[in-house]
N, C-alpha and C positions, 0 to 999 in steps of 0.2 A: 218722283224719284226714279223711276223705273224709265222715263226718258230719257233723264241726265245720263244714264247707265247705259244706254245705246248709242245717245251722242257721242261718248267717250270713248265707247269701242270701234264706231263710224271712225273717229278721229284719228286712232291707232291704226286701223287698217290701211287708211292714207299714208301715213309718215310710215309706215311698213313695205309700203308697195315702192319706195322711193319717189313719191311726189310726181309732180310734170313731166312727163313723156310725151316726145312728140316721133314719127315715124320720115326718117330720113328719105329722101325722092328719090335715091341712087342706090342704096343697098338696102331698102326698105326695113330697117331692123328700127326697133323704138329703142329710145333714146332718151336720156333724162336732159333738161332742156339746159342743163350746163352746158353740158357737152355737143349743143346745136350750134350752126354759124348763116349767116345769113349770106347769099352771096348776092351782090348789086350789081357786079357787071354783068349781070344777064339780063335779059326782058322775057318775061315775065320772072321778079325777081325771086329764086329759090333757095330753101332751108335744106343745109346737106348736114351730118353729121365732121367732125374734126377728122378723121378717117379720111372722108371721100373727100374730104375738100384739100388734101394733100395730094390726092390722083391725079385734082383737073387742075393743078397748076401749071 
């Protein structure tokens, strides 16, 4: 019982912190992974935030 009862606060802690975070390659700020975009016209291809990917248009 006493596991189920840390599994559930582990679990809380997650959906507390806002989930998936990833840290954008141009303004280094983390980032919840909605708000990531993937750019393909580059090589090697890069993950910018919605933010910076307005700059390099």
């Amino acid at each position: 019982m006493a596991e189920d009862k840390s599994r559930s606060e582990t679990k809380s802690k997650k959906s507390a912190s806002g989930g998936v975070t990833f840290k954008c390659r141009l303004c280094e700020k983390q980032k919840p992974i909605s708000e990531m975009k993937v750019i393909t016209r580059f090589r090697p291809v890069i993950v910018i935030c919605r933010d910076c990917e307005k700059g390099i248009q």
